[in-house]
C-alpha positions as YAML, in Angstrom:
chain: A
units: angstrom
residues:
- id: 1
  name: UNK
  ca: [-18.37, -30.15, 2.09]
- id: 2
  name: UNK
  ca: [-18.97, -27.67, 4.79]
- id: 3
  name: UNK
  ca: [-22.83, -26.26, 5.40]
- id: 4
  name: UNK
  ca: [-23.97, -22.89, 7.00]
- id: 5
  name: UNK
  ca: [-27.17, -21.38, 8.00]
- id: 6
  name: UNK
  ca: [-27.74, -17.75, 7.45]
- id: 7
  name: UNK
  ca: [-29.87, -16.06, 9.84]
- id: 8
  name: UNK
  ca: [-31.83, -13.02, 10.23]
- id: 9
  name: UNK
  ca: [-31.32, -12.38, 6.07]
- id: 10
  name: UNK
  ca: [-33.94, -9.36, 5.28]
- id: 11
  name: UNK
  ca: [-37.04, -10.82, 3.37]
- id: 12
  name: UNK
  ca: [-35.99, -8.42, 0.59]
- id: 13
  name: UNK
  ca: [-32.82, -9.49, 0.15]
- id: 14
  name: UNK
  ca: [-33.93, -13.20, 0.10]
- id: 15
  name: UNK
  ca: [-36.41, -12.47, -2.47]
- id: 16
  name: UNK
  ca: [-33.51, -10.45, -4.60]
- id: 17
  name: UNK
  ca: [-31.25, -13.69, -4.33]
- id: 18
  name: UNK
  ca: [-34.91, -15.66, -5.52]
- id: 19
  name: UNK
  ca: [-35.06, -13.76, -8.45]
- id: 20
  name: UNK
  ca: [-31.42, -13.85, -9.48]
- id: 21
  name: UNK
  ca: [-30.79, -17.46, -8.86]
- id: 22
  name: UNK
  ca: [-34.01, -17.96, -11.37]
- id: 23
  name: UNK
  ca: [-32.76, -15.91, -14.41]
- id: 24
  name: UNK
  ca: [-29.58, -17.78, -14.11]
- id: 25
  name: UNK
  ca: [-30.89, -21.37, -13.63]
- id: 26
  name: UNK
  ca: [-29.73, -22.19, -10.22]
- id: 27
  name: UNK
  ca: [-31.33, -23.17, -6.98]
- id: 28
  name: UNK
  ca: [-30.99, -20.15, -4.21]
- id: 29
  name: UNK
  ca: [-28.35, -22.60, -2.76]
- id: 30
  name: UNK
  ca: [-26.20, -22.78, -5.76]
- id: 31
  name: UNK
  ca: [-26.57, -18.87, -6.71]
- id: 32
  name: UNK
  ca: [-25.45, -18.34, -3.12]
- id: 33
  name: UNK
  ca: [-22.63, -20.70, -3.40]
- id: 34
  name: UNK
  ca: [-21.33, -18.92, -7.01]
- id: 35
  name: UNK
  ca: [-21.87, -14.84, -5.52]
- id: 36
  name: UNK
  ca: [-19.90, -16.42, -2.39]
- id: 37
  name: UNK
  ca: [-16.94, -17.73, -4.13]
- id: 38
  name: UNK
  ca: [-16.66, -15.11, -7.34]
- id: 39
  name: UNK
  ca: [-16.06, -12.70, -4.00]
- id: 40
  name: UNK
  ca: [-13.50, -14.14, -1.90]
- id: 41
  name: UNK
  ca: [-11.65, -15.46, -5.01]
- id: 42
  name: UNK
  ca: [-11.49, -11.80, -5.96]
- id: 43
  name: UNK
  ca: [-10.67, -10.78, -2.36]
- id: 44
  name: UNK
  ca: [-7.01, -10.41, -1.41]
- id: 45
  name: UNK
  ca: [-5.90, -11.27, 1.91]
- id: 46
  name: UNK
  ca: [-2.99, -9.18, 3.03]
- id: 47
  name: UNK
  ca: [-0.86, -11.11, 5.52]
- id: 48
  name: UNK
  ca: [0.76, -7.97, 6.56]
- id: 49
  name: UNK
  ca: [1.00, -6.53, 10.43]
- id: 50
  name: UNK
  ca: [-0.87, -3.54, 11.12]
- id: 51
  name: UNK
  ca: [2.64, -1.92, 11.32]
- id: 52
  name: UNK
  ca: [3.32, -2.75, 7.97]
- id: 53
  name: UNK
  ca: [0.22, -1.30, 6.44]
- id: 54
  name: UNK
  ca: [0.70, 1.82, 8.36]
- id: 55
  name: UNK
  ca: [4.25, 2.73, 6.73]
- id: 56
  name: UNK
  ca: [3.35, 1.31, 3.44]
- id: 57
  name: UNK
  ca: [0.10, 3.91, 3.03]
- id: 58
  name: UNK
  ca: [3.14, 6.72, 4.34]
- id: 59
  name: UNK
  ca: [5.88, 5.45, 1.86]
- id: 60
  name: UNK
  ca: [2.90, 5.57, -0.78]
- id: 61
  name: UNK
  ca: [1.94, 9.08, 0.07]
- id: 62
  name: UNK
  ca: [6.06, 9.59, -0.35]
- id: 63
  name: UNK
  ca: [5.86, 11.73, 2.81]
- id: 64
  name: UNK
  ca: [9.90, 12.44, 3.88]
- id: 65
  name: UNK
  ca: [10.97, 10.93, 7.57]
- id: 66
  name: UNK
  ca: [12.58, 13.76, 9.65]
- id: 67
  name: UNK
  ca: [15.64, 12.60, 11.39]
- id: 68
  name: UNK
  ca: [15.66, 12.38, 14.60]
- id: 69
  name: UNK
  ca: [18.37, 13.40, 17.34]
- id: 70
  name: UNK
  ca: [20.45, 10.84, 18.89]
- id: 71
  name: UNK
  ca: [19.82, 10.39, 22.84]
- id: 72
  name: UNK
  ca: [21.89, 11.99, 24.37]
- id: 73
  name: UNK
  ca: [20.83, 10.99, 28.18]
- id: 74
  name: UNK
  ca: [20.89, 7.01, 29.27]
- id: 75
  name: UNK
  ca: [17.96, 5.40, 30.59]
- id: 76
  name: UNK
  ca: [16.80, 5.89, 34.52]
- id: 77
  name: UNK
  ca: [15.29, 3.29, 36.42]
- id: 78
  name: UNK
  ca: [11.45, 3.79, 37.12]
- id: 79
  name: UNK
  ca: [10.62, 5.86, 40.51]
- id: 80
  name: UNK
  ca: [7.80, 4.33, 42.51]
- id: 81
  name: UNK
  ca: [8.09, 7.00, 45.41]
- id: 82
  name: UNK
  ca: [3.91, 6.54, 47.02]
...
């Protein structure tokens, strides 16, 4: 099993975790262990591209696509006139 070390955790917060951990039985350790892995099992991780999230939040907001005008003029080659 893996191990980390949490650093720079606010007094308060460590003294929350204390107090929790105690009315529920459990070392700090193993209360820290549970609130860590009730949250990332309940997390979902989107393997989407940004692209995709962008035109599902517009296809969700059932916004209408204008259409746009064929090109009518081909591509030019870049200038680099200094």
């Amino acid at each position: 099993m893996a191990s980390i070390t949490i650093r720079n955790l606010d007094e308060s917060v460590k003294a929350k975790l204390r107090i929790v951990a105690a009315n529920h039985g459990h070392s700090m350790e193993e209360e820290a262990r549970t609130i860590l892995r009730n949250t990332l099992n309940n997390e979902t991780i989107s393997d989407k591209t940004l692209g995709q999230k962008i035109h599902q939040r517009f296809m969700a907001a059932n916004v209408e696509m204008p259409e746009l005008p064929k090109r009518s003029d081909l591509p030019r080659a870049a200038e680099f006139d200094i």
